[in-house]
Every structure is written in C-alpha cells, then in structure tokens.
C-alpha positions, 0 to 999 in steps of 0.5 A: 240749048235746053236739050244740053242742059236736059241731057247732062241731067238725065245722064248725071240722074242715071249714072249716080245710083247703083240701083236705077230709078226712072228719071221720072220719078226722080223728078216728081219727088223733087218736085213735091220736096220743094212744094213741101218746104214752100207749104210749110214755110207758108202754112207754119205746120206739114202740109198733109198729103192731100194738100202737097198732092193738090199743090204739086199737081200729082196724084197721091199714088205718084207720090207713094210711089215716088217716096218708096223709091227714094227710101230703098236701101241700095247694097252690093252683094259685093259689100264687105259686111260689118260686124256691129260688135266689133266696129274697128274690125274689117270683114273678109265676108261678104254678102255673095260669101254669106248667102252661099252660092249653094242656096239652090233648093232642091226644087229648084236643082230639079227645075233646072235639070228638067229644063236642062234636059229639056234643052238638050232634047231639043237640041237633039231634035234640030241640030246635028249630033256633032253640033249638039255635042260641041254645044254642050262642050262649049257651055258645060253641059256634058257630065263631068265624069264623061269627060277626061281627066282635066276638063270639066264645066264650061269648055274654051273653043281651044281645048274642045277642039284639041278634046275632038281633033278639029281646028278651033275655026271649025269647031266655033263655026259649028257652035255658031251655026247650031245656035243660030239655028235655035235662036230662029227656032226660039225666035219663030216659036213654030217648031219648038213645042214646049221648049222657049226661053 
C-alpha cells in the first residue's frame, strides 16, 4: 500500500508549484527542516550547518542546493504588475507587456535570419521546390510582401491551398512528407552538413 501513498505525494509535490522542483530535493529539505526544529529543541541554540548536515545524513552541498531551490521566487509573465505607489490600483500591464516582444537584439535578428536561411537552403537542397514552398507557407517563412494582399505570417492548410489551387488534403500530405524527410535528415545527422537543430 505504500506505493499508493508515494504516488498521491509525488503527484501532489509536482502539480502544486508553477516552477517544478525535483521531488528529491523537496524531500531532502523536508528532511533537514524537521532535524533542524529536533536540533534546536535539543541543543537550545541553531545548530550549525555542519551539525544539521551530520545529523540528517546530507551532505552540505545537498542542502545548499536544496535551500536555493525552495528560496526562488516564482512568477507569471502573465502576472498583472503592481504599482507599490498606488496600492489600490490594478494594473492592465503585465510583465510579457512590459519586457516587449520586440526585446529581440540586433544580433540576435541577425542569428536568426542566418539561421533562417540556413533552414531554407536546406530545405532546397533535400525537398522538392513545390514541397519547399508549401512549408514556408504553412510556417510564415515566405516574405510578406511576396505574397498577396491578405495573407502574411504563418499560413493555415485552407488558405495555402486556395493561394496554390490544390485541395487542402494534398497540400498537408506534401507538407507532411517534406517534414518527414527533414526530421530523418535532422534524425540521421549524415546528409545535413552544418544544418542541425
């Protein structure tokens, strides 16, 4: 019956916090919590660190390790913020809002169009030109202003397959087939070169 008790803990210890901290570390600060408040009762003072470690069979690097976890600071990006000078006020803005989603560095829009065209070179060099195309489509990587007037970013299988005049069936079984070709590409790591994931 005790494989009951330790799956209902286990799951209650995963599902309580936003962050997940390994089970096994919850359970070793629990453990040196409790021989902390018997040492303390018994000794009349805080027992050092060296004594609770002794005294709970852990080493001292466990418990640090054990503290720091416990001790951080859980938050939501999603987490309304709140003004310490205007207590009674809700705020509409909210971390996501105030970090910006346009934090992106230069060097780092230049990351990622490299590896965007390296992506796409690829792509041209295993799949067929139809298959490439339809890929970009489906994952926004076409330049907006190649497209017409209306479409832009990410594409849904309906409206590539009304912007190629293929029936939407057709137009996800070539997506489907080019991207189970990279994944064995990506998988296998022979052909692909300098491309990887």
């Amino acid at each position: 019956m005790y494989w009951i008790r330790s799956a209902i803990k286990s799951s209650f210890l995963t599902q309580t916090r936003l962050i997940k901290i390994p089970q096994r570390l919850i359970e070793t600060n629990k453990k040196v919590l409790k021989v902390a408040e018997e040492l303390e009762f018994l000794l009349g003072r805080q027992p050092t660190t060296a004594e609770l470690s002794e005294a709970a069979e852990v080493t001292s690097s466990q418990m640090s390790r054990c503290a720091e976890a416990n001790n951080l600071i859980c938050g939501s990006l999603d987490e309304s913020l709140v003004n310490s000078f205007k207590p009674g006020e809700k705020s509409k803005d909210t971390l996501h809002s105030t970090v910006g989603e346009n934090a992106e560095t230069e060097e780092m829009a230049i990351d990622h169009s490299y590896e965007r065209g390296n992506l796409i070179a690829t792509m041209r060099r295993y799949l067929t030109p139809h298959q490439v195309d339809l890929i970009m489509l489906r994952y926004g990587l076409v330049d907006a202003k190649v497209l017409p007037h209306g479409f832009s970013g990410p594409l849904t299988i309906a409206k590539i397959s009304h912007l190629v005049g293929l029936k939407p069936h057709k137009v996800r079984s070539q997506i489907h087939n080019g991207l189970r070709q990279m994944k064995h590409l990506v998988t296998n790591e022979d052909g692909l070169g300098e491309f990887s994931l």
